[in-house]
Every structure is written in C-alpha cells, then in structure tokens.
C-alpha positions as CSV (number, residue, x, y, z in Angstrom):
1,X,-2.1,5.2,41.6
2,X,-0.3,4.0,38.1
3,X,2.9,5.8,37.5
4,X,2.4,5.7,33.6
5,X,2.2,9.0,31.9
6,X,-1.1,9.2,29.4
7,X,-0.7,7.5,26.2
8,X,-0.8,10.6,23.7
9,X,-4.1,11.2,21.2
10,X,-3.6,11.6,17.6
11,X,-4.2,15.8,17.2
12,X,-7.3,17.0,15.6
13,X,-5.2,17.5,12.3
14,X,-3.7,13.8,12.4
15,X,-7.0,11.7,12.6
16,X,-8.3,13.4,9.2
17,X,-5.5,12.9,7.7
18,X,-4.3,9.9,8.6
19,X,-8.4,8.6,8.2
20,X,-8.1,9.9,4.5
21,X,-5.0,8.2,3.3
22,X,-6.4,5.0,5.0
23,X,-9.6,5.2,3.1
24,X,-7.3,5.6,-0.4
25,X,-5.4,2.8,0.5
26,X,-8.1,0.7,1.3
27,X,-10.2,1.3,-1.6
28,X,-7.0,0.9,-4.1
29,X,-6.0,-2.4,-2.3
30,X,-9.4,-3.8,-2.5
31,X,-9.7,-2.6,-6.7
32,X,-6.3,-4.0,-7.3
33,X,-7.0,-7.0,-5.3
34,X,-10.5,-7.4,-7.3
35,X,-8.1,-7.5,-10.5
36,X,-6.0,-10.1,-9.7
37,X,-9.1,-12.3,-8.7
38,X,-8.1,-12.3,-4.8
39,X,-10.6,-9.8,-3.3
40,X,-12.9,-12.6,-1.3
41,X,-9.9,-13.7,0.3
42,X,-8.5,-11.8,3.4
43,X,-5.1,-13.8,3.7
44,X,-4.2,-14.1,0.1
45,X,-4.9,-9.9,-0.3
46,X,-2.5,-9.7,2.8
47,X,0.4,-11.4,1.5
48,X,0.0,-9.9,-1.4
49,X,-0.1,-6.1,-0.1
50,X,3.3,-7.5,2.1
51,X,4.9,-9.0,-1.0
52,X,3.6,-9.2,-4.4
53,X,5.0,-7.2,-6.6
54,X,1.7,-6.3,-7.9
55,X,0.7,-4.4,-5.0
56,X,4.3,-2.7,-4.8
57,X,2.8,0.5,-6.1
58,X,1.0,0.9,-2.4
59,X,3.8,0.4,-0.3
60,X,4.7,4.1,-0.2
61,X,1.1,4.8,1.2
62,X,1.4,2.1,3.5
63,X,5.0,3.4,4.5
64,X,3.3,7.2,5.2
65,X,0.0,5.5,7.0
66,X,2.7,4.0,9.4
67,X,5.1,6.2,10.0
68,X,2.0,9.4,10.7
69,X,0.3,6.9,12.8
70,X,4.0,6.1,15.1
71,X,4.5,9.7,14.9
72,X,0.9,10.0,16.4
73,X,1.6,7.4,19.0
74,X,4.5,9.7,20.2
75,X,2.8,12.8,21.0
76,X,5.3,14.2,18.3
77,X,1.7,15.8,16.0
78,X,0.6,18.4,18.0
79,X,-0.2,21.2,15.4
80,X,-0.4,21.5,12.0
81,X,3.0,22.4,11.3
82,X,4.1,19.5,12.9
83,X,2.3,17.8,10.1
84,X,3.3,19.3,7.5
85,X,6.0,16.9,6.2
86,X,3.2,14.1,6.6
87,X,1.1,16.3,4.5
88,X,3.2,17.4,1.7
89,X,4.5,13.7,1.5
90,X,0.6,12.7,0.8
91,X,0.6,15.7,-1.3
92,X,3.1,14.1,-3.5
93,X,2.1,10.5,-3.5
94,X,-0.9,11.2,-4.9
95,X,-0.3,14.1,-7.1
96,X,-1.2,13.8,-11.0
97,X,1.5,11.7,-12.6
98,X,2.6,9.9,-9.6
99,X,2.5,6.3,-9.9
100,X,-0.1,6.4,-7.1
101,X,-2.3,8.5,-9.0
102,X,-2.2,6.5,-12.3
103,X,-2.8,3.1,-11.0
104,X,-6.0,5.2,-9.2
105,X,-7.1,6.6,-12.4
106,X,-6.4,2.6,-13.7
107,X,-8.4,1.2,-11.2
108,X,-10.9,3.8,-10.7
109,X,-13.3,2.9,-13.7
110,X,-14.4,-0.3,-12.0
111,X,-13.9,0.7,-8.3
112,X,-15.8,4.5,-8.1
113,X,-15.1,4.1,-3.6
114,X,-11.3,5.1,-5.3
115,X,-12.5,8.7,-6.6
116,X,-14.2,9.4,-3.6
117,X,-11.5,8.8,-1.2
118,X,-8.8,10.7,-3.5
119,X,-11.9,13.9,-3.4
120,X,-11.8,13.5,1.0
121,X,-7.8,13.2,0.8
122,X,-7.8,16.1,-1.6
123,X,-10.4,18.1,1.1
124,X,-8.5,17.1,3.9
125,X,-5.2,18.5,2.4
126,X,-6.7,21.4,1.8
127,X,-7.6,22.0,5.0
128,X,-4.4,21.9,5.6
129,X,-2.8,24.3,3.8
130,X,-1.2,21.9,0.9
C-alpha cells in the first residue's frame, strides 16, 4: 500500500476556465508570433514569449494560467468562490481597454482563432458569475 495521499483534480469550475484562458493565450501568442515572422519555429516563439519584449503584453496571462493551474495542483479550487479571484483577475485582463484586449482587437484581423477564444473565455466567465 503507497502512503501518498491523492494528487488533487482541478474542480469542474477550474478546467473551463483555466482551458479558456489557455486557448486566448495560445491563439494571441501564435498571431503575434506570425507578426514578427517566427510562428514556424517552436524555440524562437519560446524565448520570445520568456523574454522579448514584444510578447511582454502576455505575460500577465501567462502569470494567471500559472498561478490557477498551482492553485489547482493544491486542492485549494474546490468551488466557485474559491475561484473567484482567478475569475475576476481574467475578468480584468481581458476587459475592453486593457492592453490585453487591444493587442487582441490588433491581432485579431489576421488571426480570427483570437475572437473565438475571447467569445469561450467570455462564456465561461459568465458561467461563472463575472
């Protein structure tokens, strides 16, 4: 018999939410990495998501996909109020005149997966309650 307690399982609130803000920050580091001419090449678009000024702009996103993923990890997401500082932190990245949502409406134009994943992010925080 293993002595190790069970690893936690992200709640049925996390996984949406964390799935959604995944999906925008996918599809805005993939348009911006299309701009800059790197998008066919998986190690130059990492190091510049990790430190080109460029990409800065995501690094709040990637800050919250972390930190509700560790808090996930912990067991520490069990309901819905748990989550709501993960939520209304989304809720304000993303909001209209954020930088996040005017490098979207930027990048948008030439990348249409970017308005579909701010419509399931905007559903999912619905959902909710933001």
């Amino acid at each position: 018999m293993s002595s190790r307690s069970p690893r936690p399982t992200p709640s049925t609130a996390q996984r949406p939410l964390s799935h959604a803000i995944m999906d925008l920050h996918r599809a805005l580091l993939h348009a911006e990495a299309r701009k800059v001419g790197i998008a066919d090449e998986p190690y130059k678009m990492l190091a510049a998501a990790l430190g080109d000024e460029r990409f800065a702009w995501l690094k709040p996103l990637s800050d919250l996909i972390v930190t509700l993923d560790e808090a996930g990890a912990q067991g520490t997401l069990p309901d819905n109020t748990a989550l709501a500082p993960f939520v209304a932190k989304a809720r304000d990245l993303t909001a209209p005149g954020s930088l996040v949502y005017l490098r979207a409406g930027a990048l948008a134009p030439e990348a249409p997966g970017i308005r579909e994943a701010q419509a399931t992010l905007a559903d999912v925080l619905g959902m909710l309650g933001a």
